[in-house]
C-alpha positions in Angstrom: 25.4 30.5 68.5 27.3 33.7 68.6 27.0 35.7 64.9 29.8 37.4 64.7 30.5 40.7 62.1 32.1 38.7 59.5 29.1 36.2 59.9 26.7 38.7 59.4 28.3 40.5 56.5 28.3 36.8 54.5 24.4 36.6 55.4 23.6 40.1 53.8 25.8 39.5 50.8 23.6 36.8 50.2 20.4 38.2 50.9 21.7 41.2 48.5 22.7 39.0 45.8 19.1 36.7 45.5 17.3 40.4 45.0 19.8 41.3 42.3 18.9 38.1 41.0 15.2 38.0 41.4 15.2 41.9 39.7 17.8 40.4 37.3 15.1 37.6 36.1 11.7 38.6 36.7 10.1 39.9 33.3 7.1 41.3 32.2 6.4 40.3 28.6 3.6 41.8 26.2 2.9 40.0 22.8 0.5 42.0 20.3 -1.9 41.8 18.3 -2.3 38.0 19.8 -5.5 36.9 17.7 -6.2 33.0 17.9 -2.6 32.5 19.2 -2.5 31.2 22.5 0.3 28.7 21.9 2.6 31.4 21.6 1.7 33.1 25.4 1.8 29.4 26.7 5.3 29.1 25.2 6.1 32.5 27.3 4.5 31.6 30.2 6.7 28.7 30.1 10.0 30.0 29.0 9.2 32.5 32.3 8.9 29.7 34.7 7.2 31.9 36.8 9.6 35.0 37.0 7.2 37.9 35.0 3.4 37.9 33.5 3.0 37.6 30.0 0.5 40.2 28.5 -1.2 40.3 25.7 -3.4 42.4 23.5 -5.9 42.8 20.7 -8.0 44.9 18.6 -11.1 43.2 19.9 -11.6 39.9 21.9 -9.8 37.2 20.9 -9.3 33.6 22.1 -5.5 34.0 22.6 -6.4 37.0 25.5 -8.0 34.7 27.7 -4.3 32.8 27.8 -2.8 35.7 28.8 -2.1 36.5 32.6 -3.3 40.2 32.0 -4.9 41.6 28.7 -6.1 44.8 27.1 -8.1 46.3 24.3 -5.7 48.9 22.0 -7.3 51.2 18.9 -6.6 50.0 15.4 -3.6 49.7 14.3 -3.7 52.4 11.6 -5.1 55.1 14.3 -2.7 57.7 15.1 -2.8 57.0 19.1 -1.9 53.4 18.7 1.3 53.4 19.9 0.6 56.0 22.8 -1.8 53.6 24.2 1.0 50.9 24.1 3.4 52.5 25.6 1.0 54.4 28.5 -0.2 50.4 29.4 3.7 49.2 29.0 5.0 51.8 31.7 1.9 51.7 33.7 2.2 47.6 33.7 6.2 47.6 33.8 6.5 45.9 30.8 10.1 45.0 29.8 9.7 43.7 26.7 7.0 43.9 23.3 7.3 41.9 20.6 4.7 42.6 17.6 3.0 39.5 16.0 1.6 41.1 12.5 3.0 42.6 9.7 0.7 45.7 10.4 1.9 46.4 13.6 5.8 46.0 12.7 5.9 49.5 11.1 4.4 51.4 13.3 6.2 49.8 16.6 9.6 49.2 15.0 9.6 53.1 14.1 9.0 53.7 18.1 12.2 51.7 19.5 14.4 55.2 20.4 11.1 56.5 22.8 9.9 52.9 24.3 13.4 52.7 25.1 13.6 55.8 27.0 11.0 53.8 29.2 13.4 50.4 29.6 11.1 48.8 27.1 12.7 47.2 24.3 10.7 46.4 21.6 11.9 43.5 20.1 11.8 43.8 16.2 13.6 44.7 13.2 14.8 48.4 12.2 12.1 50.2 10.0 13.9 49.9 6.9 14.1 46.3 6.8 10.4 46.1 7.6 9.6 48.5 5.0 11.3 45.9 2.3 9.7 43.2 3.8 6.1 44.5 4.2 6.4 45.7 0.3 6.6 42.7 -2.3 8.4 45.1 -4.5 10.7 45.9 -2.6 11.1 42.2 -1.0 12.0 41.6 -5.2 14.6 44.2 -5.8 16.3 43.9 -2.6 16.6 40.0 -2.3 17.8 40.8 -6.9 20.3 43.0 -5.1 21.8 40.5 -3.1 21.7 38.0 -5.5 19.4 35.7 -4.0 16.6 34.0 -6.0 13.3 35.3 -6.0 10.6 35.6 -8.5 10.7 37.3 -11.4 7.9 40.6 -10.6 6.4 43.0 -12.7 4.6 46.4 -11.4 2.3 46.4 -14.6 0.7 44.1 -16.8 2.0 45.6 -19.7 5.8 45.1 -18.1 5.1 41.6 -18.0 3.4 41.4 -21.1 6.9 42.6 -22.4 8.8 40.0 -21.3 6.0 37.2 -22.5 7.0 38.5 -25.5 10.4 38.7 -25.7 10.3 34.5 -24.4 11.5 35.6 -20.9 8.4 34.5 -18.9 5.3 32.5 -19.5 1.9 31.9 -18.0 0.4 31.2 -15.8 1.3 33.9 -13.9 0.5 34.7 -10.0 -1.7 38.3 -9.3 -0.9 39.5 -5.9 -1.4 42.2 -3.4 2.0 44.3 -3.1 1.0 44.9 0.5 -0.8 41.9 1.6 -1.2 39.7 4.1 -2.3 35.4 3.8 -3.8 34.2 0.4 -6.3 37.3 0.1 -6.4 38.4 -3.4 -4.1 35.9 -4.4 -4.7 34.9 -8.1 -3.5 32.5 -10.9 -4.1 33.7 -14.4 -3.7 31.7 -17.3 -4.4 34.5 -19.7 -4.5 38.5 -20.3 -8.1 38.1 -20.0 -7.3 36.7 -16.4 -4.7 39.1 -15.4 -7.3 42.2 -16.4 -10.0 40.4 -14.0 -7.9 39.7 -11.5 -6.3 42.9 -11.3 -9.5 44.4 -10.5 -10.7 41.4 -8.3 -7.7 42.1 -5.9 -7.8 45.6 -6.0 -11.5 45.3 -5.2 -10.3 42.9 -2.3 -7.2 45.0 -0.9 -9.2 48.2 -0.5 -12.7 46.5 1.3 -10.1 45.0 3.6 -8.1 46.2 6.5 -5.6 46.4 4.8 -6.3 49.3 2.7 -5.0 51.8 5.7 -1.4 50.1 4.3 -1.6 50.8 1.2 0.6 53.8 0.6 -1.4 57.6 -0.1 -1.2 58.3 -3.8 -0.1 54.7 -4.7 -2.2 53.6 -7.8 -1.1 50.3 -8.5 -1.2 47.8 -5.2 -1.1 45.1 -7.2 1.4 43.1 -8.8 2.1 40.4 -11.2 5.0 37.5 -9.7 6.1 34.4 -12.0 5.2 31.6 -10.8 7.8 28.9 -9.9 7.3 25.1 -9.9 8.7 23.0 -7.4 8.1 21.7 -3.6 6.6 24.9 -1.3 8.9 25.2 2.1 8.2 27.5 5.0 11.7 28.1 7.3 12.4 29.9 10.4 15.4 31.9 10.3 16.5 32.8 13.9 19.0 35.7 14.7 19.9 36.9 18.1 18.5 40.6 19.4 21.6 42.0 18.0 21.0 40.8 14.9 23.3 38.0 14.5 22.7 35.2 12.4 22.0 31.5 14.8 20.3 28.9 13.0 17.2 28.1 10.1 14.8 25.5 10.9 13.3 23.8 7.7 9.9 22.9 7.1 8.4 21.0 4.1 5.0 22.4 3.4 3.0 18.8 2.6 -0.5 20.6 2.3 -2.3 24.0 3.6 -4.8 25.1 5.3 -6.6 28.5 5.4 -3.3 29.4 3.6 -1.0 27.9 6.4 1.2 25.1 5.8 -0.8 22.0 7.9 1.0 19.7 8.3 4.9 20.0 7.9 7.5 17.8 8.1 11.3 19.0 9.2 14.5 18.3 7.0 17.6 19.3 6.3 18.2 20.8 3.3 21.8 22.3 2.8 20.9 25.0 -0.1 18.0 26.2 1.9 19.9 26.1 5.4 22.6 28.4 3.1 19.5 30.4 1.9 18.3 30.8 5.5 22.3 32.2 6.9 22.2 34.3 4.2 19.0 36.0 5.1 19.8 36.3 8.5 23.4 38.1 8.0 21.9 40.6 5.2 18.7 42.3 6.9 19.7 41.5 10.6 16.5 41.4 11.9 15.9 40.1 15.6 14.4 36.7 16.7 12.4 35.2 13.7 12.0 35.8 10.1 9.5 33.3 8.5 10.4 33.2 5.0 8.2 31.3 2.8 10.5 29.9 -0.7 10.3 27.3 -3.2 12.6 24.5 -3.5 13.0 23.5 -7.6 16.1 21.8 -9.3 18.7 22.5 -6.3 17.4 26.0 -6.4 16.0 27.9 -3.9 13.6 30.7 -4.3 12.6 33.1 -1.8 9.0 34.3 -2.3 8.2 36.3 1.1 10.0 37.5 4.4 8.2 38.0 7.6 10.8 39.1 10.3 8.0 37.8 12.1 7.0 34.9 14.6 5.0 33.0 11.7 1.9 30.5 12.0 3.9 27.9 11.7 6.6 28.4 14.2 4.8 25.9 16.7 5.9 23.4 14.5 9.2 24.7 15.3 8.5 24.3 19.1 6.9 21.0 19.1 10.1 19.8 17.1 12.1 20.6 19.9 13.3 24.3 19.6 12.2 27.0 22.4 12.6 30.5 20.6 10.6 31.9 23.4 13.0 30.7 25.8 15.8 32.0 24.0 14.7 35.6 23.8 14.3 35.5 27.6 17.8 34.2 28.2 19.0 36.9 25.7 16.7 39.3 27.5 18.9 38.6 30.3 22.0 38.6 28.7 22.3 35.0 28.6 23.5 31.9 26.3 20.4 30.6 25.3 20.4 26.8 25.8 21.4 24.7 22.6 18.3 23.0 22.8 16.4 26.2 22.0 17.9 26.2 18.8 17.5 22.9 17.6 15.2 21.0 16.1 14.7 17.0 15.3 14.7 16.3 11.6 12.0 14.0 10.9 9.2 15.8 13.2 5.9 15.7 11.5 3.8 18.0 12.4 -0.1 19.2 11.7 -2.4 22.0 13.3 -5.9 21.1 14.7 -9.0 22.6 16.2 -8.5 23.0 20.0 -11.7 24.2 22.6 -10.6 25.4 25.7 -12.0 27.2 28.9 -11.3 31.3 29.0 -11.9 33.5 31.6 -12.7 37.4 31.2 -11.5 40.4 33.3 
């Protein structure tokens, strides 16, 4: 068969336009600090479908590494080269995309967007600001009081809250709390002054033996803070919003017991005053993917007690109920509708965590 010029330039427009598309779609993903969470590479790995590697990295080995298709060690997070080793692996490893996993790491990575940038990476996480409220409980009070939101009632000193004991305003018990925490650790309930003074020191004593002492603020004397303590039914909620910040959907989960201070197990619902709670979250601090927002549901009230903007432990619940966030960032990645299965989930799932053993492998 005779190919003639016109043939010929058909064939090559072809051939040119499955390399754009292959360039278009391949993607090399790194998730960090990855811990015990190899759910969340497998999700990659499968939202991927082949087209990219997913990396993954740690302080120190971890389970979750061994999931990965490549890994690698980085400093502590609160070491000045931390992000320099970052971005030497990402450029060296064509990375296209980071997304941080831990309130520690936000800060630092979400203040290096402009220069990862300059490299094609795009780290995908809030602007500094917002992470700055949401790391500090203090700030997580006065902003969400700003915006006229429900939140706890939170006092900086004992003798603030004290105050307002007196004046009928609040009662015990009240909770004693890391500002800058992470988890249950030095979490407290105190039923008395007596209480709050031990406590004080107790978490204080905690806070500063812990890792988490390289976040406390220089100069800051009082880490710890005193938050009212609400009654009602615990929930934990997903609050998705595209990588331009725009609100999508909230997926709802009803904390029926914890677990080393996760919520295990969970059942999904649909609750119109939180599902309002979540939209409003997402249009006011505009982060991108997920915020995990942990509130209390009392009287057809909603209180927000924490903001994570954040892929929390408990968003494989949202995955095994039938949403693919993982998926959607890759589509949006590429500049794509995300498919409106991604952002859906079946009310009714119940869903628990369990031990898992699995096979690694070391590099």
């Amino acid at each position: 068969m005779q190919i003639t010029f016109e043939l010929l330039q058909v064939f090559m427009h072809i051939i040119i336009r499955k390399i754009d598309y292959n360039a278009r779609t391949h993607m090399n993903i790194l998730l960090l600090p990855t811990g015990k969470r190899s759910y969340l590479i497998e999700f990659f790995q499968k939202a991927l479908g082949g087209r990219g590697e997913i990396h993954a990295s740690n302080t120190e080995l971890s389970p979750a590494l061994f999931a990965a298709d490549k890994y690698f060690l980085t400093p502590p997070m609160h070491t000045s080269d931390y992000k320099d080793v970052i971005l030497q692996y990402c450029i060296e490893n064509a990375i296209n995309a980071v997304i941080p996993l831990s309130d520690l790491n936000l800060s630092a990575l979400s203040r290096a967007k402009s220069e990862f940038r300059k490299h094609g990476i795009t780290i995908i996480v809030a602007e500094p600001e917002i992470i700055d409220i949401c790391n500090d409980k203090w700030q997580t009070y006065l902003y969400m009081k700003s915006k006229d939101i429900n939140t706890p009632e939170t006092f900086l000193t004992k003798h603030a809250f004290l105050q307002s004991v007196s004046k009928g305003k609040s009662n015990y018990p009240v909770i004693v709390k890391p500002r800058f925490g992470v988890g249950t650790l030095g979490v407290f309930e105190a039923e008395n002054e007596a209480e709050i003074d031990l406590y004080f020191m107790v978490s204080e004593k905690l806070l500063r033996k812990s890792y988490l002492k390289y976040f406390i603020p220089d100069g800051l004397e009082r880490p710890i803070i005193l938050q009212e303590k609400i009654a009602g039914q615990e929930y934990t909620i997903d609050v998705i919003n595209d990588l331009h910040g725009n609100y999508k959907t909230t997926f709802i989960k009803n904390k029926l017991g914890a677990l080393n201070g996760e919520a295990n197990p969970v059942v999904f619902e649909d609750v119109a005053c939180i599902q309002e709670i979540g939209r409003q979250i997402g249009e006011t601090i505009k982060h991108v993917g997920v915020c995990n927002v942990d509130c209390m549901y009392t009287e057809e009230r909603v209180f927000v007690l924490d903001l994570n903007p954040r892929f929390g432990g408990c968003y494989p619940y949202s995955q095994l109920a039938g949403a693919d966030i993982p998926h959607a960032i890759v589509s949006w990645m590429q500049d794509e509708e995300p498919r409106a299965s991604d952002l859906t989930v079946h009310v009714g799932t119940y869903c628990y965590k369990d031990n898992v053993a699995k096979i690694g492998r070391r590099e």
